[in-house]
TORLO-7197 format. One record per residue (C-alpha): chain; x, y, z; residue number from 0. Coordinates in Angstrom, 2 decimals. Example, Ala and Ser with C-alpha at 12.3 -4.5 7.8 and 13.67 -1.06 7.14 Angstrom:
SITE gumar      px      py      pz fivex
SITE     A   12.30   -4.50    7.80     0
SITE     A   13.67   -1.06    7.14     1
end
This chain:
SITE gumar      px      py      pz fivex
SITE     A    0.00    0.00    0.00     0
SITE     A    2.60    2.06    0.52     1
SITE     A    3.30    2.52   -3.29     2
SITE     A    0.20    3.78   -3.68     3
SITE     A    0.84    6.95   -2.32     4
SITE     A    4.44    7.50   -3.21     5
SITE     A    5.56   10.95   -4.78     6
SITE     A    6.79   11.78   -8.14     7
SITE     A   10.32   11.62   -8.43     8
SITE     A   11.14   14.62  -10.51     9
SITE     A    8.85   16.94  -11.40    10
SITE     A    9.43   19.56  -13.67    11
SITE     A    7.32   23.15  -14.44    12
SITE     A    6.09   23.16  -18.14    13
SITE     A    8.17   25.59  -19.43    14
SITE     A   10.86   23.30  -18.31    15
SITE     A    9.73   20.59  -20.09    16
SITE     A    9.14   22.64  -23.35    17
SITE     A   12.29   24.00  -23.55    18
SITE     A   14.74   21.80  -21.96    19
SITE     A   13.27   18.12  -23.20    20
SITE     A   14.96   18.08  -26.21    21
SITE     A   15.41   14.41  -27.47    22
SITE     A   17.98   14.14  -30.64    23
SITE     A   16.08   12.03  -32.58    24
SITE     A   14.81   13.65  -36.17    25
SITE     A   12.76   12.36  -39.08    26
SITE     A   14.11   11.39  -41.96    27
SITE     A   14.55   13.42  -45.27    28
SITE     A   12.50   12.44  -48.47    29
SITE     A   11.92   14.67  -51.82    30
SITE     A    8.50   16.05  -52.06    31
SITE     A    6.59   17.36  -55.18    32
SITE     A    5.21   21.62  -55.06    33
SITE     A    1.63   20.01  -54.48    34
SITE     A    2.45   18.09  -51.67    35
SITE     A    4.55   20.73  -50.08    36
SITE     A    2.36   23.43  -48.11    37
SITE     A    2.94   22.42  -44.45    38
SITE     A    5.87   20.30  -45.11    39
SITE     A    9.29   21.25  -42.92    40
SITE     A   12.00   22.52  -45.73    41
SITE     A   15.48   20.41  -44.76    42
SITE     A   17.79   22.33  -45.74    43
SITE     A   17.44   26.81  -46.78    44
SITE     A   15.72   26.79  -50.50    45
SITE     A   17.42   29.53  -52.74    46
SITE     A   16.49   31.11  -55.90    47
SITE     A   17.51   30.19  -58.66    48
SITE     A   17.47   33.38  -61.00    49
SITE     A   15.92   36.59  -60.16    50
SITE     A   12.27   37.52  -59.78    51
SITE     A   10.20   38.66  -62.05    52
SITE     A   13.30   38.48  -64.24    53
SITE     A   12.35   41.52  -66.34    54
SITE     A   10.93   44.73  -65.69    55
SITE     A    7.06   45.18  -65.58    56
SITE     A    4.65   47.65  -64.91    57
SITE     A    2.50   47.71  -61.81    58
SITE     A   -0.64   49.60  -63.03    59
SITE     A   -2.58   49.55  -66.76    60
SITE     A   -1.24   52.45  -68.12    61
SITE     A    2.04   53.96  -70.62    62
SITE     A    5.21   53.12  -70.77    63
SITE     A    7.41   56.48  -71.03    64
SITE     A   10.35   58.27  -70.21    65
SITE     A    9.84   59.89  -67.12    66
SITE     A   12.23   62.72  -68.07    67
SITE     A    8.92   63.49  -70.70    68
SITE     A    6.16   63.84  -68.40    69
SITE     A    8.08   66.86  -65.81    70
SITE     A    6.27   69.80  -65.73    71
SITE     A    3.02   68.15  -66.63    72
SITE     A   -0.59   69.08  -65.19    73
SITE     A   -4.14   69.43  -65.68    74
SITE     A   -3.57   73.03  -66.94    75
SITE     A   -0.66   72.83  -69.04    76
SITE     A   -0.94   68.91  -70.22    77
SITE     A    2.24   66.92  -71.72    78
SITE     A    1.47   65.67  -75.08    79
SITE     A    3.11   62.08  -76.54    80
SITE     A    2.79   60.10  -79.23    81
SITE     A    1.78   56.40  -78.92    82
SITE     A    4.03   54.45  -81.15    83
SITE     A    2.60   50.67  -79.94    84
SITE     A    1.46   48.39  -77.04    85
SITE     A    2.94   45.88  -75.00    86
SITE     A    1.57   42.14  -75.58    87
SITE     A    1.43   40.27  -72.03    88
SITE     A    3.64   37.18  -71.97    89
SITE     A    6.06   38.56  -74.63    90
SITE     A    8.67   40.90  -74.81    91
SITE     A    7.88   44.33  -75.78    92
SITE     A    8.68   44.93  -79.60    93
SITE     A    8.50   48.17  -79.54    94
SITE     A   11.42   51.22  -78.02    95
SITE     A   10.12   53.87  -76.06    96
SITE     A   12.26   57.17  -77.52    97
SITE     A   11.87   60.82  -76.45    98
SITE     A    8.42   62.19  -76.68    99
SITE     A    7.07   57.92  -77.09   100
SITE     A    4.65   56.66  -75.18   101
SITE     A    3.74   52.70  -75.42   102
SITE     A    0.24   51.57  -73.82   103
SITE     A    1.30   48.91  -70.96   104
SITE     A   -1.42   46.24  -69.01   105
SITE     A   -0.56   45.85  -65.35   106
SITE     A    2.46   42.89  -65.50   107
SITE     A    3.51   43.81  -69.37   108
SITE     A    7.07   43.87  -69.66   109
SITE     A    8.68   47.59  -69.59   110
SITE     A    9.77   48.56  -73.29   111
SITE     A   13.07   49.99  -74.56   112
SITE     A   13.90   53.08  -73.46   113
SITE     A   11.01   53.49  -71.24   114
SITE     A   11.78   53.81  -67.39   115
SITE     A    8.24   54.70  -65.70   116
SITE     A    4.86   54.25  -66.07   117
SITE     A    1.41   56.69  -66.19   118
SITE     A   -1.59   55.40  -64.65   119
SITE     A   -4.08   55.32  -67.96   120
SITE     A   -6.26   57.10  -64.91   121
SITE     A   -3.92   60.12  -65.50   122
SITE     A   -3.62   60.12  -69.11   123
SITE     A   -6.54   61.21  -71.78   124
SITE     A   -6.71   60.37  -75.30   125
SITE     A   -6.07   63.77  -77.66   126
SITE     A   -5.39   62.02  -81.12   127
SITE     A   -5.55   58.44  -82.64   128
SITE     A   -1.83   57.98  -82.17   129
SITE     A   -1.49   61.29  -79.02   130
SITE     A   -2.38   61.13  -75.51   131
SITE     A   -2.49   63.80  -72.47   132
SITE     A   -0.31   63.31  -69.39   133
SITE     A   -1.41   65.16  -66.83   134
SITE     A    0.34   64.37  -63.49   135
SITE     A    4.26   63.45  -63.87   136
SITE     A    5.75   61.00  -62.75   137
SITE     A    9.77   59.80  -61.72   138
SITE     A   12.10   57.01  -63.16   139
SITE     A   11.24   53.85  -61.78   140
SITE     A    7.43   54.66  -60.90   141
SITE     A    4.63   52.11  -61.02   142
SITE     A    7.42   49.76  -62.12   143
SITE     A    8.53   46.78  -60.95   144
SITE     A   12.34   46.11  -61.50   145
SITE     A   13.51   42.96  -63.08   146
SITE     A   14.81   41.79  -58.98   147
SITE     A   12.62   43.57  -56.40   148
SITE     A   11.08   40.76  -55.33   149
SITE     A   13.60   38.16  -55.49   150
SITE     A   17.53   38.35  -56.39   151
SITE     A   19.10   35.14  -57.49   152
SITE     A   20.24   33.29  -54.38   153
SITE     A   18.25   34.79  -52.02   154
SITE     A   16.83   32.41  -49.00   155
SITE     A   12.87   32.00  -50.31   156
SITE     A   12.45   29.20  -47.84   157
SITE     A   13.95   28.90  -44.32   158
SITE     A   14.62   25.62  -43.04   159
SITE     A   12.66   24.02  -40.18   160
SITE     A    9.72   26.65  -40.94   161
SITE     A    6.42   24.44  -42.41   162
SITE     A    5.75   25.89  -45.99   163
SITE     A    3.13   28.47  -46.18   164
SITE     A    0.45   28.99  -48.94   165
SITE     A    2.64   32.04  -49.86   166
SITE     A    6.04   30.42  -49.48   167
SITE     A    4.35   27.58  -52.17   168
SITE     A    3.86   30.66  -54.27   169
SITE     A    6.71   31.95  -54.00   170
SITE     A    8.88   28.33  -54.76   171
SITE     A    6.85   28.09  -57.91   172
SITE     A    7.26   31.53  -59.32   173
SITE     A   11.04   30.54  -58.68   174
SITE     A   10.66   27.09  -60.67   175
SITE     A   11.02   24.94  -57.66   176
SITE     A    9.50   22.36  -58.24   177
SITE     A   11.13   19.40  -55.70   178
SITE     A   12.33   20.04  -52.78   179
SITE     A   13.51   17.95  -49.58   180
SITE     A   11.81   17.69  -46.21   181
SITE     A   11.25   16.42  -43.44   182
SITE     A    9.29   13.20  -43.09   183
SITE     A    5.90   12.79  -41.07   184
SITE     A    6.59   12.14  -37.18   185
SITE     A    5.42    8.52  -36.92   186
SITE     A    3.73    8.17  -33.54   187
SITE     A    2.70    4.84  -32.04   188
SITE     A    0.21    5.31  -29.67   189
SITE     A    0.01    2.72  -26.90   190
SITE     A   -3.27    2.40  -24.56   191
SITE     A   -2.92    0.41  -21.29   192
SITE     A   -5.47   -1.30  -19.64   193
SITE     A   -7.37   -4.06  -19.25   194
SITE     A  -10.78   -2.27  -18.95   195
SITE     A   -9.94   -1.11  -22.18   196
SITE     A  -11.52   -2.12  -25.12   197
SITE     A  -12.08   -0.53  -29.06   198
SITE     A  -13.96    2.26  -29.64   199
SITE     A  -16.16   -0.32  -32.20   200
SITE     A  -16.36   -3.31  -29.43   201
SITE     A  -20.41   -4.13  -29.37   202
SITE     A  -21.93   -3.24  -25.93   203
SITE     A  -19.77   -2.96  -23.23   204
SITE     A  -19.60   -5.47  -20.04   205
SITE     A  -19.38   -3.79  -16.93   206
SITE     A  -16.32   -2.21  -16.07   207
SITE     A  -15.22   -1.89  -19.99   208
SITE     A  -14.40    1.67  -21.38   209
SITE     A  -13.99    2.14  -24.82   210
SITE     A  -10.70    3.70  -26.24   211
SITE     A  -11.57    7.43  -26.79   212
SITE     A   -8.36    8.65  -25.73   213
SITE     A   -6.35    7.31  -28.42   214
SITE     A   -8.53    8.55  -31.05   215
SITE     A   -8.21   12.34  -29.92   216
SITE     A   -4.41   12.22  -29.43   217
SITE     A   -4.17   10.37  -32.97   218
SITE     A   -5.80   13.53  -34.33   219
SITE     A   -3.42   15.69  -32.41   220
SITE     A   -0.62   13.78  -33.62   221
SITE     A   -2.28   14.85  -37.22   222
SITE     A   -2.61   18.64  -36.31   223
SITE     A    0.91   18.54  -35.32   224
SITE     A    1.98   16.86  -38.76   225
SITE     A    2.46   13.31  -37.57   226
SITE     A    1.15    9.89  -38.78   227
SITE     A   -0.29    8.05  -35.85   228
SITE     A   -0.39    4.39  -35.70   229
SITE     A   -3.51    2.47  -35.24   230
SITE     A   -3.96    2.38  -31.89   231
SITE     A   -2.76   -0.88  -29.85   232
SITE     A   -3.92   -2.01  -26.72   233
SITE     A   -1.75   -3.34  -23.96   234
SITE     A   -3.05   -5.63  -20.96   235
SITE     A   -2.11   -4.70  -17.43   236
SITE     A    0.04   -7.76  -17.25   237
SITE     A    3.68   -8.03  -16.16   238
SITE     A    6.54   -7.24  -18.88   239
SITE     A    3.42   -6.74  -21.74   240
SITE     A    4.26   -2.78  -21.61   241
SITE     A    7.64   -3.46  -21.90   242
SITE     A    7.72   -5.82  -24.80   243
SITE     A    5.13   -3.73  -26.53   244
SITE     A    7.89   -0.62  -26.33   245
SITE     A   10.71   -2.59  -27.31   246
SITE     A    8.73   -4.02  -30.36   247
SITE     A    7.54   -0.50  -31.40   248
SITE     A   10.45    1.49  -30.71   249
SITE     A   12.39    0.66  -33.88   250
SITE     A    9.19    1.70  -36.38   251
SITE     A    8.58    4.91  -34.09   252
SITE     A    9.49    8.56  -34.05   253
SITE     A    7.58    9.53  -31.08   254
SITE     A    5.92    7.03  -28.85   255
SITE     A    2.80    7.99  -26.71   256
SITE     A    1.58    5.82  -23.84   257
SITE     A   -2.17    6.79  -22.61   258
SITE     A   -3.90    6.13  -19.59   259
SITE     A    0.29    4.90  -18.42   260
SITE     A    1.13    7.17  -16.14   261
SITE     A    0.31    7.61  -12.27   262
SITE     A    0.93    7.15   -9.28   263
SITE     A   -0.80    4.18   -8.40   264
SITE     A    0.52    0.35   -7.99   265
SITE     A   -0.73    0.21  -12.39   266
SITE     A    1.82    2.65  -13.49   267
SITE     A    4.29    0.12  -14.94   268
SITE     A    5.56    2.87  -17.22   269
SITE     A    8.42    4.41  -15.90   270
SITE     A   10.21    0.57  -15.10   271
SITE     A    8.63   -0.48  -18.51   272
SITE     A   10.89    2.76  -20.09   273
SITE     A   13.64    2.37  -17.81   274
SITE     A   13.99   -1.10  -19.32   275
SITE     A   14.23    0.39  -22.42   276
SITE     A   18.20    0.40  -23.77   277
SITE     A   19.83    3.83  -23.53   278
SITE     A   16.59    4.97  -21.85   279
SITE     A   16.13    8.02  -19.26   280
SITE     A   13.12    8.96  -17.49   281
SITE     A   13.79   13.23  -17.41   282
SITE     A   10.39   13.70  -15.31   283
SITE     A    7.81   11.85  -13.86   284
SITE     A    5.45   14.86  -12.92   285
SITE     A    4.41   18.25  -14.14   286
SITE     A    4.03   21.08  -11.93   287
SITE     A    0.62   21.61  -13.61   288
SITE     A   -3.49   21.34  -13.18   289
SITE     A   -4.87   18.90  -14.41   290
SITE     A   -2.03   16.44  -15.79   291
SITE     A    0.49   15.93  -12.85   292
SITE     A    0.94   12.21  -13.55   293
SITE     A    2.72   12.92  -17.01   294
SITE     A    6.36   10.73  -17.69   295
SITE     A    8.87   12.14  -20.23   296
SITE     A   11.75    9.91  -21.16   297
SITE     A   13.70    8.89  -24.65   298
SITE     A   15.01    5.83  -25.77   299
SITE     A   18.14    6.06  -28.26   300
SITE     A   16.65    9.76  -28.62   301
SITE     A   13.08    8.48  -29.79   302
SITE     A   10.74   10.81  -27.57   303
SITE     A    8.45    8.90  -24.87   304
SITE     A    5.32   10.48  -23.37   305
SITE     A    3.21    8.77  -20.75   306
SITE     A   -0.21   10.44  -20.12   307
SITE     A   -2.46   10.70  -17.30   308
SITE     A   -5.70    8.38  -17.98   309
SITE     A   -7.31   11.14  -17.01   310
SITE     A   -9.14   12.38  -20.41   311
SITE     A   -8.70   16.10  -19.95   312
SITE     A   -5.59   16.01  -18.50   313
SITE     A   -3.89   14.22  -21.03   314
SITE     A   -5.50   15.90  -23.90   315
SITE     A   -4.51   19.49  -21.95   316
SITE     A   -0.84   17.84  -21.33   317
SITE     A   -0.57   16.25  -25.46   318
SITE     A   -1.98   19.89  -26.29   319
SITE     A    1.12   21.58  -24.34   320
SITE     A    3.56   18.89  -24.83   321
SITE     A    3.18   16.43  -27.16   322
SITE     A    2.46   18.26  -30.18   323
SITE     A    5.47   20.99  -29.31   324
SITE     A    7.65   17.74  -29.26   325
SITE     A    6.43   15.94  -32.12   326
SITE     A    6.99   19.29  -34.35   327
SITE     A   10.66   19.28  -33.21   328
SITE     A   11.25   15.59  -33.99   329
SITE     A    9.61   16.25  -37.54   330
SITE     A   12.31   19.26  -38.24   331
SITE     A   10.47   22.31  -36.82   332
SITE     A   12.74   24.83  -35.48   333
SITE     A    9.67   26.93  -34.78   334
SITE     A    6.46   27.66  -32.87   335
SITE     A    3.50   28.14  -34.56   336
SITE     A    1.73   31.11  -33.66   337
SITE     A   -1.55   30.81  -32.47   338
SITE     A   -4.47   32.80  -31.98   339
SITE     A   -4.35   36.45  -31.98   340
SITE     A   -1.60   38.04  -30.77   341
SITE     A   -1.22   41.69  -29.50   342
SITE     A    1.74   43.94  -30.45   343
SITE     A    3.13   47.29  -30.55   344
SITE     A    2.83   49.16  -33.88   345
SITE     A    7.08   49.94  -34.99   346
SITE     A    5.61   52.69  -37.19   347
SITE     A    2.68   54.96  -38.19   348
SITE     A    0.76   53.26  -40.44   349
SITE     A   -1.77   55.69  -43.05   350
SITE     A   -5.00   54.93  -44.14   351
SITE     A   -7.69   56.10  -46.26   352
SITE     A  -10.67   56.48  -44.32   353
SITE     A  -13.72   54.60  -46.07   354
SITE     A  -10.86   51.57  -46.92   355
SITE     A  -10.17   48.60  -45.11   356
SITE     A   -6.67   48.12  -45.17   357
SITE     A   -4.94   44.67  -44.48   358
SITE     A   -1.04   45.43  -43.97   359
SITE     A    1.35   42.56  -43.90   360
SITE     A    4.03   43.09  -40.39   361
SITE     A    7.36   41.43  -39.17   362
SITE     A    6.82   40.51  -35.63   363
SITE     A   10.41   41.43  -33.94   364
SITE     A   11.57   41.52  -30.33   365
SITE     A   10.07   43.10  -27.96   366
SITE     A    6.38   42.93  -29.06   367
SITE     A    7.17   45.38  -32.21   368
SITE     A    4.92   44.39  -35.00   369
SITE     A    6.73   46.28  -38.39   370
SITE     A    4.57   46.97  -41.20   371
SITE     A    6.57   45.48  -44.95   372
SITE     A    5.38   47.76  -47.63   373
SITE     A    5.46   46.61  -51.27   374
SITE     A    3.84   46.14  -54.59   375
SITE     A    1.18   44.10  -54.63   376
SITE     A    2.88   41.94  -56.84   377
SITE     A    5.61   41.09  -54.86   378
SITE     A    5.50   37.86  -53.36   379
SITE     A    8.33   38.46  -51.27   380
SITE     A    6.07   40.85  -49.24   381
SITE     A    3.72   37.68  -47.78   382
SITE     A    6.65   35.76  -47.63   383
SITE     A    8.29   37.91  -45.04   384
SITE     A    5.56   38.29  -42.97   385
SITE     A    4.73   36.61  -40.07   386
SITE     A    1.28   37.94  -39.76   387
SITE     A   -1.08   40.62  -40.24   388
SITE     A   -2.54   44.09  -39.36   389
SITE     A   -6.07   45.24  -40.18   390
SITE     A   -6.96   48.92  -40.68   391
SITE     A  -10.71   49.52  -39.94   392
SITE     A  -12.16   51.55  -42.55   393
SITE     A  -13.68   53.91  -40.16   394
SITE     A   -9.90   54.81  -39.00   395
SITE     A   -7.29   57.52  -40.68   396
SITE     A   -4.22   55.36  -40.36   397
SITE     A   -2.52   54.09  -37.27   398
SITE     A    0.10   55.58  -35.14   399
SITE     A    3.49   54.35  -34.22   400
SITE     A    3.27   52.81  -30.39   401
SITE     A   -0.29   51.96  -30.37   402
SITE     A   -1.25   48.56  -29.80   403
SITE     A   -2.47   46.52  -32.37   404
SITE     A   -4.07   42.99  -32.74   405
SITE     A   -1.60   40.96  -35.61   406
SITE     A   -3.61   37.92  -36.72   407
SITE     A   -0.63   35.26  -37.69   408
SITE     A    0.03   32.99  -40.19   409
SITE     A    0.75   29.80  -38.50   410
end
């Protein structure tokens, strides 16, 4: 009896166990096509190969033109040029923009010859067949997007350990990466112990039987988290069956979960079933925490072990906090994913139109500072550096530098 009430051995706080149970173990890498790749873990950095967009385009429907033309232009005293052509999307411009030329441009057309700016068509009016009027000027490189802004060749379009994006898929296809290697799925055997334990399909239950819901909600953790859980397997309370179901899993495992294994009662065989284990070591056997005390952390060879409470809640709150952290890391994540809402500190003012929503993409930094990253719409490399966003009400005038703002992530 007097096992029953003995003490955990060494219990640790949570935030000790998230950052300083760090098993070695990793996935493997394997080679992954661009559709399979959004929320895949990049191996290695992905560069680009050339620049992007590779040419020079315009931004806006409009004319290609010398800017040097267009100075001095207004609604009163108009600029006048002649249109000598158009540009054809998806082909290089065949025409050269020279002094006093104007060439009619869609939004993404490549920039002409000679031309080094473009006029919004919503500033120009038509005075001839072959003439228009400028009336607002503009300077070199306006509503133009040069042949590198978004990407220069070699630059990092994919960080390791990060799980590819939506945008970051974008962004590896505009750059003709097409394969790429990652990290494999987490494979996670979950174990359930018990001999009250039965399937979740067994027909009606004899007394004292419990069907195996836990299994089936930390399997579809193990899935949120970007693992492959096992079918589940049930192991009888009977001497040495927890230990040769471990040693039998072990070597087809990255991450091995063990519900209903861990208490403090004479049934917890799991932490002599793991210390059993070769090269095993129990790093806690408690969590400073309510509700999921009872929770075992230990690695065999580096494969991650995690023995839950059978206490539903407490080891879906303790997988929730734990588990899923540690299965990221084994599958290659060298990040957290942000969740929720979070609330920042605005690095700069921020204008508005009022009457607009505004969505502005932000770099969350140290110390709470969420930085807006302004760009072309066109530029990829825009979502790709974000971590999140900032929305503008339309009812506001813009946003002001040290005012606290909600930044809605992307995970």
């Amino acid at each position: 009896m007097a096992a029953i009430g003995r003490e955990f051995f060494t219990v640790k706080t949570v935030s000790e166990a998230l950052k300083g149970f760090c098993p070695t173990h990793l996935t493997g890498v394997e080679t992954v096509g661009l559709n399979d790749a959004c929320r895949r873990v990049p191996a290695a950095d992905v560069h680009a190969p050339e620049a992007l967009p590779g040419f020079d385009r315009s931004s806006v429907d409009g004319y290609a033109v010398r800017a040097a033309d267009t100075f001095g232009a207004s609604e009163s005293i108009p600029g006048y040029l002649r249109v000598v052509g158009s540009v054809q999307m998806g082909a290089a411009a065949s025409v050269q923009a020279g002094a006093g030329m104007a060439v009619a441009i869609p939004t993404g057309g490549m920039l002409p010859s000679g031309a080094d700016a473009v006029v919004m068509i919503e500033h120009t009016s038509e005075a001839t067949a072959d003439t228009i009027e400028v009336i607002r000027p503009v300077a070199p490189g306006e509503n133009v997007v040069r042949f590198d802004e978004d990407v220069a060749a070699g630059t990092r379009i994919a960080p390791r350990g990060r799980p590819l994006r939506a945008q970051d898929v974008a962004m590896l296809a505009a750059a003709g990466v097409v394969d790429l290697e990652v990290h494999a799925r987490p494979r996670v055997t979950i174990l359930a112990t018990g001999d009250e334990v039965v399937p979740p399909g067994a027909p009606p239950l004899n007394p004292g039987q419990v069907r195996d819901a836990l299994s089936a909600s930390v399997g579809a953790l193990v899935r949120e988290a970007g693992g492959e859980p096992s079918p589940p397997r049930i192991v009888p309370d009977e001497a040495g069956a927890l230990r040769d179901a471990l040693t039998g899993v072990l070597g087809a495992s990255d991450v091995v979960v063990i519900c209903a294994g861990s208490s403090v009662g004479m049934r917890d065989q799991t932490a002599g079933a793991v210390a059993a284990l070769p090269n095993s070591e129990t790093w806690c056997h408690g969590l400073a925490i309510k509700p999921g005390k009872p929770t075992l952390l230990a690695h065999s060879d580096g494969i991650p072990i995690i023995g839950l409470p059978g206490n539903p809640r407490s080891a879906l709150v303790i997988f929730r906090l734990i588990g899923m952290s540690l299965i990221r890391r084994v599958g290659g994540w060298t990040v957290e994913p942000l969740i929720g809402t979070l609330r920042a500190t605005l690095g700069r003012d921020l204008p508005s139109a009022a009457g607009r929503l505004d969505v502005v993409q932000v770099r969350l930094s140290e110390g709470g500072l969420a930085e807006p990253i302004f760009g072309s719409s066109a530029l990829l490399s825009v979502l790709t550096a974000a971590d999140g966003y900032v929305i503008v009400p339309e009812d506001a005038n813009g946003l002001s530098a040290g005012e606290p703002v909600e930044v809605f992530p992307y995970g």
